[in-house]
C-alpha positions in Angstrom: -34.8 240.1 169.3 -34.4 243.8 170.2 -33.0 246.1 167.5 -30.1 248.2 168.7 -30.9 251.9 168.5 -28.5 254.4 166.1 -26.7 256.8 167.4 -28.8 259.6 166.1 -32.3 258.0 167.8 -35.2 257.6 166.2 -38.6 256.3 166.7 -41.5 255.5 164.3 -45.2 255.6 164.9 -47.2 254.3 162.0 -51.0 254.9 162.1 -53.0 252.3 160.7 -56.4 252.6 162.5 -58.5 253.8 159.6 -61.4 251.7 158.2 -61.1 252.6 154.5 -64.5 252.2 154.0 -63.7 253.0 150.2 -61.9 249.8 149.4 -65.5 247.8 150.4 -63.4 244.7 151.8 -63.8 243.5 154.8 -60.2 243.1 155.1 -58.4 246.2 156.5 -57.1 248.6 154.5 -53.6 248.2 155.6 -54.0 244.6 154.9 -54.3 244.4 151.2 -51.7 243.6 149.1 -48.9 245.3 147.2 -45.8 243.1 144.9 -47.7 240.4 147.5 -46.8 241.9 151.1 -49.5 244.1 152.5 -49.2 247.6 152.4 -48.3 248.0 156.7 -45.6 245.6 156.4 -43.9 247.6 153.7 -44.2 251.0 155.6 -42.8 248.9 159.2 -39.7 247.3 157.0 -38.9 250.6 155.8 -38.9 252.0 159.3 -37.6 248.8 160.8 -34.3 250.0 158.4 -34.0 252.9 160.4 -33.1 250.7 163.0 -35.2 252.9 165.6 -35.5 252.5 169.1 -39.4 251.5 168.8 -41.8 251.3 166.2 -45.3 251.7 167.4 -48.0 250.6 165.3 -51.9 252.4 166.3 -55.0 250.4 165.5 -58.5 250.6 166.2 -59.6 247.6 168.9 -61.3 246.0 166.4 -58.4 245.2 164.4 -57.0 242.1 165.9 -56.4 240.6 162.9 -54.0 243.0 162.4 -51.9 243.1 165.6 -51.9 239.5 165.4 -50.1 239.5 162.0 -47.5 242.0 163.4 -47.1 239.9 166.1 -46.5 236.9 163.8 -44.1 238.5 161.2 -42.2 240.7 163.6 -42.5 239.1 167.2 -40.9 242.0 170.0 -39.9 244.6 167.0 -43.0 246.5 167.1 -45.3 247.6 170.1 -49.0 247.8 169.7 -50.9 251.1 170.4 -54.7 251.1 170.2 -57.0 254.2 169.3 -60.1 253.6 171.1 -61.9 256.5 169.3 -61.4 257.6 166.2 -61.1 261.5 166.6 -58.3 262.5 164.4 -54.9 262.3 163.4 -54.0 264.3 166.6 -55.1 261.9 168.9 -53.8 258.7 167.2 -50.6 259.7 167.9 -51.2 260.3 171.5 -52.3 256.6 171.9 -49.0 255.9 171.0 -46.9 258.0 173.6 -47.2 254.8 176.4 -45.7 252.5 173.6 -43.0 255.1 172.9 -41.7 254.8 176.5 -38.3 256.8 177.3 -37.8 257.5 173.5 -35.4 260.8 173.5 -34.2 262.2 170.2 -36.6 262.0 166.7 -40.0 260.7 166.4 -41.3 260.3 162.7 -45.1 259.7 161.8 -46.0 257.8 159.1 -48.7 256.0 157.2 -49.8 252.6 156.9 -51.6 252.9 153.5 -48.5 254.5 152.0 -46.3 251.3 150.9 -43.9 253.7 148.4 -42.3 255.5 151.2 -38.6 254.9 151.6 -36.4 254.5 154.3 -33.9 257.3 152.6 -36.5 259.7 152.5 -36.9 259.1 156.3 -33.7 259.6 156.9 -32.9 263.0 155.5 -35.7 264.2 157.4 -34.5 263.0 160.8 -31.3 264.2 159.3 -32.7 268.0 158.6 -34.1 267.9 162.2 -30.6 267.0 164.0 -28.2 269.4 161.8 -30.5 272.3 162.7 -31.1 272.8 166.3 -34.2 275.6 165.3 -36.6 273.1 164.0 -39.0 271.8 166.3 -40.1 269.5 163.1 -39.9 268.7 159.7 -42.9 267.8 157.4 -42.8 265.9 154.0 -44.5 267.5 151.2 -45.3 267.1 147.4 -46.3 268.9 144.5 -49.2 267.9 143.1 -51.0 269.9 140.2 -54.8 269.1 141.1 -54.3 268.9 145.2 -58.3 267.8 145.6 -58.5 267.0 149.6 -54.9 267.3 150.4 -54.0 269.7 153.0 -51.3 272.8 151.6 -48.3 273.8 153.0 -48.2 277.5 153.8 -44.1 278.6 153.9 -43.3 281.7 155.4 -40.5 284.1 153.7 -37.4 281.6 154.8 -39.5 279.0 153.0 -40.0 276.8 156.3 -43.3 275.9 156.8 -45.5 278.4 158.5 -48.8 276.5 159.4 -50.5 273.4 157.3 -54.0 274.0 156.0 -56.3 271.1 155.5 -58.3 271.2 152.1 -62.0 271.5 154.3 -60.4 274.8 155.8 -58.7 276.3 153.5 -59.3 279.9 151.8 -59.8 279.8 147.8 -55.8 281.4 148.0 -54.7 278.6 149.9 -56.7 275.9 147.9 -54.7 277.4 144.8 -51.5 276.0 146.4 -49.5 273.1 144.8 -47.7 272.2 147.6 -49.4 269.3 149.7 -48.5 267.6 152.9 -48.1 264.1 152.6 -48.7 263.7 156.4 -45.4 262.7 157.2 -43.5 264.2 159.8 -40.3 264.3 161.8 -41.0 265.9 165.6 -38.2 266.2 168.1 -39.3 263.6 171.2 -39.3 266.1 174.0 -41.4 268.8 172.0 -44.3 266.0 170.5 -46.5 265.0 173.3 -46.1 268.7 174.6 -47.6 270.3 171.3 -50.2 267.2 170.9 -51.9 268.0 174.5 -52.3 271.5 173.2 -54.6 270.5 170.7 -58.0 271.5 169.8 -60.6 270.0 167.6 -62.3 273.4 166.7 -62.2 272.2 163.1 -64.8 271.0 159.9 -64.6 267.6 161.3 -64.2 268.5 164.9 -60.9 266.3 165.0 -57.4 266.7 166.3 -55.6 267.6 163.5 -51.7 266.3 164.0 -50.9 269.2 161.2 -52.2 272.1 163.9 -49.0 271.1 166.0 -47.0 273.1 163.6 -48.7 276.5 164.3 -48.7 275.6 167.8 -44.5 275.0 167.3 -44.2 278.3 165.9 -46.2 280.2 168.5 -43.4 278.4 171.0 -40.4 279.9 168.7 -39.6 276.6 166.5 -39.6 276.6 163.2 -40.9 273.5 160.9 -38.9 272.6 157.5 -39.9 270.9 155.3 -38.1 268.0 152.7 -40.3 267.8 149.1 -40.1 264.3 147.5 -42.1 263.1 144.7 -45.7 262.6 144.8 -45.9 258.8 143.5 -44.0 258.1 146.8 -45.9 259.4 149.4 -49.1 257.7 147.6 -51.9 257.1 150.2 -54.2 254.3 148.9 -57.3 255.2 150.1 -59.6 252.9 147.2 -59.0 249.9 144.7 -58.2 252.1 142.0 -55.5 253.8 144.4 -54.2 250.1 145.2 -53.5 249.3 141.8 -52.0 252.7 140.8 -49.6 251.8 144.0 -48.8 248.3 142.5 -47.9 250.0 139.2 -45.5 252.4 141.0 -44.1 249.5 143.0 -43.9 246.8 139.8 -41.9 249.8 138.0 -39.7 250.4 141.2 -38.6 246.7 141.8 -38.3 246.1 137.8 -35.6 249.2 137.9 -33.8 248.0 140.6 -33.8 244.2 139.1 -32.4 245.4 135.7 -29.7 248.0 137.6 -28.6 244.7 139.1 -28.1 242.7 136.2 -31.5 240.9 135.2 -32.5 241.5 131.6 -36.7 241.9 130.4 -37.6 241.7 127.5 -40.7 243.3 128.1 -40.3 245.2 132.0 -44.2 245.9 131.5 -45.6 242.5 131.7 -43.6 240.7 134.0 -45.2 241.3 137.4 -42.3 240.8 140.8 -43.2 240.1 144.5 -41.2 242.5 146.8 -38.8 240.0 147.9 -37.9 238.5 144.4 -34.0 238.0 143.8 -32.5 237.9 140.4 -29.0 237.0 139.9 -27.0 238.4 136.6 -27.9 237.2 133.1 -31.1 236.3 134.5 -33.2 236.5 130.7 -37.2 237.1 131.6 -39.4 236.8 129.0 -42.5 238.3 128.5 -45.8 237.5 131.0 -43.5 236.0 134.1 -45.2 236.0 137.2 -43.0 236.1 140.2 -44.8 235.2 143.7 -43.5 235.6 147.0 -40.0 233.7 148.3 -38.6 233.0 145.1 -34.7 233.4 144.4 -33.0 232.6 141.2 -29.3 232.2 140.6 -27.4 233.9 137.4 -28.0 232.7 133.8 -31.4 231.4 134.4 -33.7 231.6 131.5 -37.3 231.9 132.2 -39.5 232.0 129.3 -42.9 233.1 128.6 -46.0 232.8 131.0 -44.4 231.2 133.3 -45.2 231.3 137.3 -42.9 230.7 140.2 -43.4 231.0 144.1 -41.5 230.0 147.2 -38.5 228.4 144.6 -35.4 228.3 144.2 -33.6 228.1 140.7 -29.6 227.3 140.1 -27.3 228.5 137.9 -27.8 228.0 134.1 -31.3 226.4 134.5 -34.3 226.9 131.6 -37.7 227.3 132.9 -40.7 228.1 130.5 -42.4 228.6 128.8 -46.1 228.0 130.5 -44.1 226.2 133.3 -45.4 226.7 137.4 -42.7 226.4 139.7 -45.2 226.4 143.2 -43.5 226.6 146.9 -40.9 224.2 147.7 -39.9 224.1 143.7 -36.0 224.0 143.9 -34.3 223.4 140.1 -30.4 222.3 140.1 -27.9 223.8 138.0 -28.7 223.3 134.1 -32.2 221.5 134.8 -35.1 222.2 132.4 -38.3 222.6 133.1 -40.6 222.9 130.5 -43.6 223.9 128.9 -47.2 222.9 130.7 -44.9 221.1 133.9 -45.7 221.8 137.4 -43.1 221.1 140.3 -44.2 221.1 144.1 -41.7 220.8 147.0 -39.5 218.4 144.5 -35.8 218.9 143.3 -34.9 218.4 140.5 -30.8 217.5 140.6 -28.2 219.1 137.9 -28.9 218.7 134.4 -32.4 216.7 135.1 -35.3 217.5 132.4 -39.2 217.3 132.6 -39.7 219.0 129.1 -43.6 219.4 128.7 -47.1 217.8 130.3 -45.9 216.9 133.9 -46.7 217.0 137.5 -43.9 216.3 139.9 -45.0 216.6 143.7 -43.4 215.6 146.5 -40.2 214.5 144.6 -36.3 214.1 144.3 -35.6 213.7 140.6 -31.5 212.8 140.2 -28.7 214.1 138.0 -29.3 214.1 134.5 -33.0 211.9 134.9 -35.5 212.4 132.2 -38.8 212.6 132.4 -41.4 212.2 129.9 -44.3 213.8 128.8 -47.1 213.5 130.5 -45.6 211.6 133.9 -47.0 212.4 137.4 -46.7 211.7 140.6 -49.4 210.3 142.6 -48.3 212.0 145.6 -51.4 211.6 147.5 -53.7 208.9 148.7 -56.2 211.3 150.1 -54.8 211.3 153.4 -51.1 212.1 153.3 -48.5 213.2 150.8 -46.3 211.0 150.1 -42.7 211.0 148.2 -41.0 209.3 144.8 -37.3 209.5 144.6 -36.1 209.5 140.6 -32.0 208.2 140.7 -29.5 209.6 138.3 -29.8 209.5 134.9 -33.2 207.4 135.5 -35.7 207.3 132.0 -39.0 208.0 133.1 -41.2 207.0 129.5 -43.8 209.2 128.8 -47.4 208.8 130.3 -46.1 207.0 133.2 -47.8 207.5 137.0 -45.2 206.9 139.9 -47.5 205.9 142.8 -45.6 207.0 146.1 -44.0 206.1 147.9 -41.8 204.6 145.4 -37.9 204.5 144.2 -36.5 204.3 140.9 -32.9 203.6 141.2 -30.4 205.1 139.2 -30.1 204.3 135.4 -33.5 202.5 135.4 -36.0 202.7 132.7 -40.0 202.7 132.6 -41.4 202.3 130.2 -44.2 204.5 128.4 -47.2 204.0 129.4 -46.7 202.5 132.7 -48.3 202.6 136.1 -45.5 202.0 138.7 -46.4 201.2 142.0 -43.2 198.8 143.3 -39.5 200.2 143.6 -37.5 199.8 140.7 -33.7 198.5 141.0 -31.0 200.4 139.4 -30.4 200.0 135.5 -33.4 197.9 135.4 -36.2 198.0 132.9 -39.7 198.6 134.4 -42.8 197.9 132.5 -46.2 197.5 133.9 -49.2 198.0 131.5 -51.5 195.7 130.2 -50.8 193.1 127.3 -51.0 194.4 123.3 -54.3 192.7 122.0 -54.8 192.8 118.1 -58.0 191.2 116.1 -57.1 191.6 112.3 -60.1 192.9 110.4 -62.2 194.1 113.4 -62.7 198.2 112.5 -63.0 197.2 109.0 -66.0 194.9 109.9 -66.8 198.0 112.4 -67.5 200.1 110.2 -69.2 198.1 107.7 -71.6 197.3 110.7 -71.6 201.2 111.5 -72.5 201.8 107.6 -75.1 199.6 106.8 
């Protein structure tokens, strides 16, 4: 499905064709991980919000794996570019000028390592470049108090941005300079692939630097502004240390918003979020909760300590926790309670039902108001196939009882403890099947006489 262009166009090319030989992983950079959605599909949603006429992802050839998870996740909204050499910034984004086609009005550059970047941020730059018709560009920069290897931002007397000066170049004045450029930029379509054939790589690394186009801009008579945002933002993860420092940032960012909306925690620090986790209002989250992707719960849900849930869906008013595991296909009705040490796997459990503590419920549909007991499973599979156990309303299930699916147990029936059911049971029906109560009177005492002597 093609996304209809704004008014005020924009296009997006995200660069993603480094190695990131520091992270020691064989998968690509890009790829890894942050709140459980790798760090290029965050940067391509937040563009994809723009709702640009084209977002062009570069990667190296090598980095099928790549393109073939855009493909999957996004299908036509993103066009591939390839860098067949890696010689610079510069030249990445010239790989991408057959994928941007006919684009007219703002192009912005991006990152694929930097998963904090938001999509307002974006727009006030392609905003500052469209309300002022004598910038050529606009770059995103940062303070930062030790700058290390970022390049600085040079500003002129009008505080535009006279030329940007990469750390391996710069003077001992210019490495004194707090203000960094984060790499993002805003370029006006019809000025971009004019400025990037200009380019020389006459540099420490013999590169094309994308940041020489904006000494080349203002040789032409445009000036480049500049929009400063805050560093933890425009964080590049370039090593696992930088990865985790991004989670952090991103754990703190989706906790915020969560609570704004309504959620309470009792401890924010501990409970960890995927990026597409929804809370409803009065949601209570106790400490150590571990949220995994595709899970939505409803308002007043209590979930209590050290509990994990992914790919479920929790109703109104339900209790979950603590130690409980809610894995995908989990879905718990209204008022339900799940409890300590149970794990539920593409099974429902209707309003009101209750598996309290030490259970496994696969491949299930437990009914209204049903009980189940401590330590029931369901034998779900015979080592071939899964297969399913439907639980009627307000069904007993005794505790220490193994359904053996396929099976029914109609509503209002009773197991009892201890047993191994293998047949249907009929509605309101008692179901028993465990071996006969033995009892030889005096045996352990002549045991242990035995034992003793």
């Amino acid at each position: 499905m093609k996304i209809k262009a704004q008014s005020d166009a924009v296009a997006c090319i995200i660069l993603a064709a480094g190695k990131g030989t520091r992270m020691k992983s064989k998968l690509p950079k890009v790829m890894h991980e942050v709140a459980r959605k790798p760090m290029l599909l965050h940067v391509v949603d937040t563009a994809l919000a723009l709702k640009p006429q084209t977002v062009a992802v570069v990667t190296s050839p090598d980095m099928t794996s790549v393109r073939n998870a855009l493909e999957r996740q996004y299908k036509d909204k993103v066009a591939n570019a390839i860098q067949q050499e890696q010689r610079g910034t510069g030249d990445a984004v010239k790989a991408a000028k057959a994928a941007l086609k006919d684009v007219t009005g703002t192009v912005l550059i991006l990152y694929g390592d930097t998963p904090l970047i938001r999509t307002e941020t974006l727009a006030s730059m392609a905003a500052l470049l469209k309300k002022n018709s004598k910038l050529g560009l606009v770059v995103l920069g940062m303070e930062i108090d030790m700058p290390n290897d970022y390049g600085r931002l040079i500003l002129d007397k009008n505080s535009n941005v006279e030329r940007i000066v990469e750390a391996r170049d710069a003077t001992a004045k210019e490495k004194a300079v707090t203000l960094c450029n984060s790499g993002v930029m805003a370029v006006r379509a019809n000025l971009l692939f004019s400025l990037l054939g200009k380019l020389t790589n006459k540099n420490a690394k013999n590169e094309y630097y994308l940041t020489d186009i904006v000494a080349l801009a203002r040789k032409e008579g445009h000036s480049c502004g500049m929009i400063k945002t805050d560093s933890l933002e425009l964080l590049g993860v370039n090593s696992r240390a930088e990865l985790a420092c991004a989670e952090a940032n991103m754990q703190r960012r989706l906790r915020k918003k969560a609570m704004e909306n309504g959620a309470t925690f009792i401890d924010p620090a501990s409970v960890f979020l995927a990026c597409d986790t929804k809370l409803g209002q009065d949601v209570v989250v106790h400490p150590h909760v571990v949220f995994g992707p595709g899970v939505e719960v409803a308002d007043n849900v209590e979930i209590r300590s050290f509990c994990h849930l992914e790919g479920a869906k929790v109703y109104e008013g339900a209790i979950i926790g603590p130690f409980a595991r809610l894995r995908p296909g989990a879905v718990i009705g209204e008022s339900a309670h799940v409890g300590n040490f149970v794990e539920i796997k593409q099974a429902m459990l209707e309003r009101g039902a209750k598996a309290n503590h030490l259970s496994y419920i696969g491949d299930a549909n437990v009914g209204e108001g049903a009980n189940i007991g401590a330590g029931t499973i369901t034998c779900n599979y015979d080592g071939y196939a899964k297969h399913r156990t439907v639980i009627g309303n307000n069904a007993f299930i005794g505790s220490n009882t193994a359904l053996v699916a396929p099976v029914i147990i109609g509503d209002g029936a009773v197991i009892g403890a201890g047993s191994t059911i293998s047949e249907d049971v009929e509605p309101d029906a008692l179901a028993i099947a465990r071996a006969p109560q033995k009892q030889k009177s005096g045996w352990a005492k002549s045991f242990r006489n035995r034992k003793n002597n």
